[in-house]
N, C-alpha and C positions, 0 to 999 in steps of 0.2 A: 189405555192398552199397554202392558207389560212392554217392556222391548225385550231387544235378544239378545241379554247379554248372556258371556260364556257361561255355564257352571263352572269349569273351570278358573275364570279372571275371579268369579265371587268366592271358589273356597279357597283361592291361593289370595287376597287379600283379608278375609276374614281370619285367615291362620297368620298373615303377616300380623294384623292387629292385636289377637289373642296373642302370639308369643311375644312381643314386645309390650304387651300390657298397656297399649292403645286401646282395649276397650273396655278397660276397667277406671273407675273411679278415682281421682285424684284432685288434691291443693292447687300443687304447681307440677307442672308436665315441664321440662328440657331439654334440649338438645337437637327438636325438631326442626326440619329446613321449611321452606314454605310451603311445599306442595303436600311435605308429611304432614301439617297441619293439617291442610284440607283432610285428608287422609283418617286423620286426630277426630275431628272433628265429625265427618261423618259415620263412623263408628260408633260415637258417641248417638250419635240421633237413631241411629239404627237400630238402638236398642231401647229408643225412651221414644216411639213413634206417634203417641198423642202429647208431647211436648212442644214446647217454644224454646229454641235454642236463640239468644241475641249474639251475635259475634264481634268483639270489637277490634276492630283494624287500625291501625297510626289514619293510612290517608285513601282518598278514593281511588284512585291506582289499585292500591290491594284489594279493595272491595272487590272490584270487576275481575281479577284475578283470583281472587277467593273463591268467588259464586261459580266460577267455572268450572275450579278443580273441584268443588265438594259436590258440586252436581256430576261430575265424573266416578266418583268414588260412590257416592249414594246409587246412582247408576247402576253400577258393577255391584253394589252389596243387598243391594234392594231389587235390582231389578225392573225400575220404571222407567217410565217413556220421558222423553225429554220433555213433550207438553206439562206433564204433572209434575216435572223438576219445578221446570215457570214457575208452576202457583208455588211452590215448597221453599223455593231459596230465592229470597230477594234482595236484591241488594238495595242503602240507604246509602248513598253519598252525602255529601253536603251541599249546600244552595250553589255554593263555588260563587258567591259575588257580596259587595257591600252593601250591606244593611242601610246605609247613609246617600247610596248613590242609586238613583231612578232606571237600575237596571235589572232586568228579569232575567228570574234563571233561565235557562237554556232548556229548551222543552223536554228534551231527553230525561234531563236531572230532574224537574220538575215530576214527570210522569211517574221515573222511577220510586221517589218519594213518596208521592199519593200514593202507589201499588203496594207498598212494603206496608205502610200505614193501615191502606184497606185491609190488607195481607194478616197484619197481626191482629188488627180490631175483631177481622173474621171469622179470626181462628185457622182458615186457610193455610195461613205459612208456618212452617217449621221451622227453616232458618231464617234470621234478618242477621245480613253483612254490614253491620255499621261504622263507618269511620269516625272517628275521634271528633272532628268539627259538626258531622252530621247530629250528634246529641243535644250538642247546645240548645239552638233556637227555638225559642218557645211558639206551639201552632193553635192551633183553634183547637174546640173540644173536639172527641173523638163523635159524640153526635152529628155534629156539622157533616161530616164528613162522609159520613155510612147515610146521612139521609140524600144526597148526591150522587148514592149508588145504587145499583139496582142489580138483580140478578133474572134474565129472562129462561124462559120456558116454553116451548110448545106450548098451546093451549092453553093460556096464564092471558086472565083477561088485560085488556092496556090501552087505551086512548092514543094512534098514531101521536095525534097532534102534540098531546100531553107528555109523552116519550120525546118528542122535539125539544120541546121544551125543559125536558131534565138534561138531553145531553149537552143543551145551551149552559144548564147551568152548572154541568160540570167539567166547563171549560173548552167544548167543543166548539170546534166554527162552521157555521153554515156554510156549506159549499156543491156547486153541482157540475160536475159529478166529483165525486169523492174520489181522490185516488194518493192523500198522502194525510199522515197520519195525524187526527185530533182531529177529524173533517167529519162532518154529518151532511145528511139532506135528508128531509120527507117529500118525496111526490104521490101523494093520496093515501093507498094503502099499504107503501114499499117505504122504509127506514133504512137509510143506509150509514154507517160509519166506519170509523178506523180505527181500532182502539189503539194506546202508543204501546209500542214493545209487538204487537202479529205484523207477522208477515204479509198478511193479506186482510182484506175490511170486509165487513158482517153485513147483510142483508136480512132484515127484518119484514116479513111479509106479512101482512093483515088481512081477515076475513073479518069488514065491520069493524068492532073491538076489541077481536082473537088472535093472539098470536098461532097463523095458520104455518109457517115454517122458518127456521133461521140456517144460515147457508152461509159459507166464507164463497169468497167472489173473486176473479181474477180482473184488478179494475181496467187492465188494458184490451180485455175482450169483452168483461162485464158476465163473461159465466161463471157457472157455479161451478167448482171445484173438490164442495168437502159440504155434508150436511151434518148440521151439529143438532143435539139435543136439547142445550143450553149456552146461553153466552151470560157475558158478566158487562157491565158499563160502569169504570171506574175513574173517579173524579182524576183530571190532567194533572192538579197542583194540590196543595196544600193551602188552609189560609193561618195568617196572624194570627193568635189569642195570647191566653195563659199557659194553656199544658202545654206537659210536656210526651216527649215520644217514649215513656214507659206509660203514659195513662192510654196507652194506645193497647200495651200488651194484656190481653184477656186473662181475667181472675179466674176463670175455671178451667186451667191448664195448669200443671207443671210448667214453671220456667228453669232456664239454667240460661247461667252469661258464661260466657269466656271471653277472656283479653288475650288476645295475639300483642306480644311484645310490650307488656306494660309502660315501659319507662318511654318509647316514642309517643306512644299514645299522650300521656302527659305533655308530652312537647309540644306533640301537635296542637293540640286542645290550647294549651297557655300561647300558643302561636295565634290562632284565630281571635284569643280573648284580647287579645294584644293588640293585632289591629283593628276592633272591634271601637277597642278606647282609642287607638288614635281617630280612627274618621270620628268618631262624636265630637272628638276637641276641635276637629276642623268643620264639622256642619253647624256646632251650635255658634260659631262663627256670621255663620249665615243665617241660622234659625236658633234662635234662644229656647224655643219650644221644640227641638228635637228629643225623638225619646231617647232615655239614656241606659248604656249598656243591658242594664240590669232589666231593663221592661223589653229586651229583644231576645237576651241571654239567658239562662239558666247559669248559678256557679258552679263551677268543676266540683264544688264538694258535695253538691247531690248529687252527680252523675257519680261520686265515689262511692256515698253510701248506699245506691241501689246497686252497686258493682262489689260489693262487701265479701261476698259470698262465692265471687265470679273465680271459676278456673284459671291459674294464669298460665299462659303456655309461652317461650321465650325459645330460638333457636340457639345461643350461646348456655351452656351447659357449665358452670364456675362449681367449680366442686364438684366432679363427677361421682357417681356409685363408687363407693369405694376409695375414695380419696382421705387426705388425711382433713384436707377441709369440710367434708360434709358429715353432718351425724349421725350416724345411723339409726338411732331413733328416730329421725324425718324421713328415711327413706325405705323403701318394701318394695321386692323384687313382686311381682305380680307371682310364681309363684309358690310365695312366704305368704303374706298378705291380699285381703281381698279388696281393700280401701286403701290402698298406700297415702299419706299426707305427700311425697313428693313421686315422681316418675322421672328416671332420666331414661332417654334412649339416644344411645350416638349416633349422629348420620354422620357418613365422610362423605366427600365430596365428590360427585360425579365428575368422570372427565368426557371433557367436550374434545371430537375426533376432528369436525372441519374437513370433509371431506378425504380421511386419509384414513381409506379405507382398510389397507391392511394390517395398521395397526387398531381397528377396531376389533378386526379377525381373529386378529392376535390374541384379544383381550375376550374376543367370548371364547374362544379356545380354553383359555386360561380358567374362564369361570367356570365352562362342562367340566373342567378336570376336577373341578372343587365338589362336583355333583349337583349343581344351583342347576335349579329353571329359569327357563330366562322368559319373560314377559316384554313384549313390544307394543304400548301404544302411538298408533300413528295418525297426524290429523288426518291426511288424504286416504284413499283406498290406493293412489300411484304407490305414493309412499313405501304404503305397508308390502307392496308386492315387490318392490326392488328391496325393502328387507328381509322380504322371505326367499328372493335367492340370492344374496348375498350369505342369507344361512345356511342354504342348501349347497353353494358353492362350494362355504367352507367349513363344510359336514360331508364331503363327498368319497372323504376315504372312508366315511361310516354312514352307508346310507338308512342304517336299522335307526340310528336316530333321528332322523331326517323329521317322520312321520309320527313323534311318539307326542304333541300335544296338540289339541283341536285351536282349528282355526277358523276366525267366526267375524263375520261384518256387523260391526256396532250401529246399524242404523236404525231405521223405524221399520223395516219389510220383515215380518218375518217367515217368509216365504224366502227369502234370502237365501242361495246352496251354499252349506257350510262345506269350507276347505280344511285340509290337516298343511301343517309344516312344520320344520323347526317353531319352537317356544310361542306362544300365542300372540297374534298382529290382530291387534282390535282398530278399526278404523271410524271415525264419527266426527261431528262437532264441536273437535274438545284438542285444538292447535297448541296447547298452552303444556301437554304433556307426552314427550315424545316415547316413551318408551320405562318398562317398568318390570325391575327383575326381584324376584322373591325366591331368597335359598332357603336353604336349613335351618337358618338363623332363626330366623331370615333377612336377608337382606332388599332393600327395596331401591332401585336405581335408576335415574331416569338419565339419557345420552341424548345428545347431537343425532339426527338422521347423518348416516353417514354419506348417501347420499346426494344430499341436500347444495351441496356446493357445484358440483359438478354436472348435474341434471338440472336443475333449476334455477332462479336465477340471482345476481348477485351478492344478494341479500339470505339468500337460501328460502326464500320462498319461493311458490308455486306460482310461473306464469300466468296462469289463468286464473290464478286468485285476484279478486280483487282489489285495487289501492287502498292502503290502510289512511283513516284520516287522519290529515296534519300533517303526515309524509314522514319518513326516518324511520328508521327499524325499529323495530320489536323487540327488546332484547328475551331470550331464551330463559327457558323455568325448566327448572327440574326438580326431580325428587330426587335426593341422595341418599346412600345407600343408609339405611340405619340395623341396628343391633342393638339389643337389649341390653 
C-alpha cells in the first residue's frame, strides 16, 4: 500500500535532485554530506526501478544509517510504504566476530545477512547497504540458500509437518509458544513463527495440506491483528562455502555499485584482512590445520574488480567546479551535459541551535527573506507540532504566510486529516533526519529540533522513547545545505 507522502515533499525534492544534478549520470559525484548521499542515491534508484543498486559503505554504523535515510527519500520520491521499503533496502553488515574463535554472530547480523542475500538472489531487493568488511567472507552457494526458503500462499498446497521442518532447517527453534524472534511451533494444523526483523510473528493455518489462512499475531494475547495474503520464510544465517556475495546478485537485472567514500572503505577492508592474518598466526598455534586467510576471505582485488565500474561518491570536494585545480574537461554542469564524467555539489554545513530558540527564528527569518521553502522532517508527530508553532509564532506579523505549504503526517493511515502550516512537518519512522529545507537553488538543510533540549530530555531525546542499546547518545545526522 502506497503511504502518504506529501506531493509536495516529492516535487520539492525531485527539483532539489534535478537542479543539482543528483539525478543524472556520473563517474565521481563530490561534495555530498551523508544524508545527501542517501538523497544521491535514491534518486538514482528512482529512475532505474527494475535495477540492483549494491552500496558500499567504510563500516556498519553507516550501513544502518544509510538504509534509513535512502528509505526516507525513496519514501518521499516514490511514494511507498515502509513495509515494501523492508523488502527494497537491505542492509549487509559484516559477521562483526573472528573467524578463528568459536563465536557466533549475533542473531540480529546474522538475520540481517541472510535477508539481503535472499533479497538480492530474489531479485526482491533494489538496494543492498554493504560495508567494506561485509564483502569479504566467502558463503555457501546461493542454491543452498534459496532452497531454505520458501514463499507461502493461501491455498499453496504444504505438509504442516514438512514446513516444521524447513523452518528447522532454516535456523529456526522450536519453541511453544513463540513470542521472540527465530522461534517456530506446529501444533497439528497451526504453524506459528517469528521471522527476524517483524514486529509481530505469522500464523500459518492448515486445512489437511492447505494453506487455509496466514495472519500476524499479537503473541501476548495471541490475536490476530493483520491478515496477509502472503509471507515469506527466510533462512536466520548464512553458511561457509566458496562464493562469493556478488554470485548472489541476479543476472537478469541491471546492476550498478556505488562507493560512498572510497579511500575508508579501503581501510576498512585492509583493517579486517589484517586481523584476519593475525588470529590465523595465533590459532595455527593451536591447530596446524586451521584454514588459512585465503579459504575464509576473498582478496580486496576482486571486490575491486567487480567495483570497476562503481560510482564513487566522496563528501570532501578537492578541486571544486571551477577551480584552477579541476579540469574541465572532467567536469559537466548538468545543464551542459547529460552524462558528466564528474559532479560536484557544495553542501555547507548545517547549524545545530541546541535549544536556542531564538536564534533559530532568527535564522528562518533570514531564509523567508531569501524566498527559500523551508521543509521540516520530524521523528515524532510532538516534535513536528512544537515546530509548526514555533513557525507560526514567528510568522505572526505575516499571517498570509502562516498557511501557504500543506502539512501532512508521514505514517501508514491514510485516512490521516491533513493540516497546513508554515513549510512542510513530515512526521514518521525516520529519527535520523530532522528537518529539510529546499530554496531556489536549491538548497537542502537538515537543523537541530529547536526544541528538543528544553522539552525533552537531556540528551534531547523523547521521554517516552525508548532506551537506546548499549546506552550513550546518539549523535545527530543531518543533511547540509547543498548547491550546484
Amino acid at each position: 500500500m502506497p503511504s502518504t507522502t506529501s506531493l509536495n515533499l516529492q516535487a520539492l525534492l525531485k527539483t532539489a535532485a534535478t537542479r543539482t544534478g543528483m539525478d543524472s549520470s556520473a563517474n565521481r559525484v563530490r561534495g555530498l554530506s551523508p544524508s545527501a548521499q542517501a538523497l544521491y542515491v535514491a534518486a538514482q534508484v528512482s529512475h532505474r526501478r527494475n535495477a540492483v543498486t549494491v552500496v558500499v559503505v567504510p563500516t556498519d554504523d553507516e550501513v544502518d544509517r544509510f538504509c534509513l535515510d535512502v528509505r526516507f527519500f525513496m519514501a518521499a520520491l516514490e511514494g511507498a510504504s515502509a513495509a515494501s521499503l523492508e523488502e527494497a533496502v537491505k542492509p549487509f553488515p559484516s559477521l562483526q566476530v573472528d573467524p578463528y574463535r568459536t563465536i557466533a554472530p549475533h542473531f540480529g547480523v546474522a538475520s540481517a545477512r541472510a535477508a539481503a542475500l535472499h533479497g538480492a538472489a530474489s531479485g526482491r531487493a533494489r538496494v543492498i547497504a554493504a560495508s567494506a568488511a561485509s564483502l569479504l567472507p566467502r558463503l555457501s552457494a546461493p542454491g543452498n540458500l534459496e532452497a531454505a526458503a520458501i514463499e507461502l500462499k493461501n491455498g499453496m498446497d504444504l505438509d504442516p509437518v514438512a514446513f516444521g521442518d524447513l523452518l528447522a532447517d532454516a535456523g529456526f527453534t522450536r519453541e511453544d509458544p513463540v513470542d521472540e524472534h527465530g522461534e517456530f511451533c506446529v501444533r497439528g494444523g497451526i504453524v506459528d513463527y517469528f521471522p527476524a526483523g517483524a514486529d509481530n510473528p505469522v500464523r500459518v493455518e492448515f486445512v489437511g495440506d492447505n494453506i487455509e489462512s496466514i495472519r500476524r499475531y499479537d503473541p501476548s494475547t495471541q490475536r490476530s491483528i493483520e491478515t496477509l495474503d502472503q509471507a515469506s520464510v527466510v533462512p536466520l544465517a548464512e553458511k561457509e562455502g566458496t562464493a562469493t556475495f556478488f554470485d548472489y546478485l541476479p543476472g537478469d537485472r541491471d546492476l550498478s555499485f556505488i562507493v560512498l567514500e572510497e579511500e575508508e572503505v579501503r581501510v576498512h577492508a585492509a583493517k579486517l584482512a589484517a586481523q584476519v592474518q593475525a588470529s590465523f598466526a595465533e590459532a595455527q598455534e593451536e591447530n596446524p590445520k586451521a584454514p588459512t586467510p585465503d579459504e575464509l576471505l576473498i582478496p580486496w582485488s576482486e571486490v575491486d574488480e567487480k567495483l570497476a565500474q562503481a560510482t564513487r561518491v566522496d563528501q570532501l570536494a578537492l578541486g571544486v567546479l571551477g577551480s584552477d585545480e579541476q579540469n574541465p574537461a572532467d567536469v559537466a554542469s548538468p545543464a551542459h551535459l547529460p552524462h558528466p564524467t564528474h559532479l560536484d555539489v557544495g553542501c555547507q554545513p548545517a547549524v545545530e541551535f541546541r535549544g536556542r530558540i531564538q536564534e533559530w527564528i532568527a535564522d528562518l527569518k533570514r531564509i523567508r527573506e531569501r524566498g527559500d521553502t523551508i521543509l521540516f522532517v520530524s521523528g515524532t508527530e510532538g516534535r513536528a507540532e512544537r515546530t509548526a508553532h514555533h513557525g507560526r509564532v514567528q510568522d505572526e506579523q505575516r499571517p498570509d504566510q502562516v498557511h501557504d505549504v500543506q502539512r501532512q503526517i508521514a505514517d501508514d493511515d491514510p485516512d490521516r486529516q491533513r493540516q497546513q502550516c508554515r513549510g512542510v512537518v513530515e512526521t514518521g519512522p525516520f529519527p535520523s533526519l530532522r528537518g529539510v529545507v529546499v530554496g531556489p537553488v536549491p538548497e537542502l538543510t537538515v537543523d537541530h529540533d529547536p526544541g528538543d533540549d528544553d522539552r525533552d530530555g537531556a540528551d534531547g531525546r523523547d521521554p517516552e522513547a525508548p532506551p537506546r542499546k548499549g546506552g550513550g547518545q546518539q549523535p545527530e545526522r543531518r543533511l547540509d545545505a547543498c548547491s550546484p
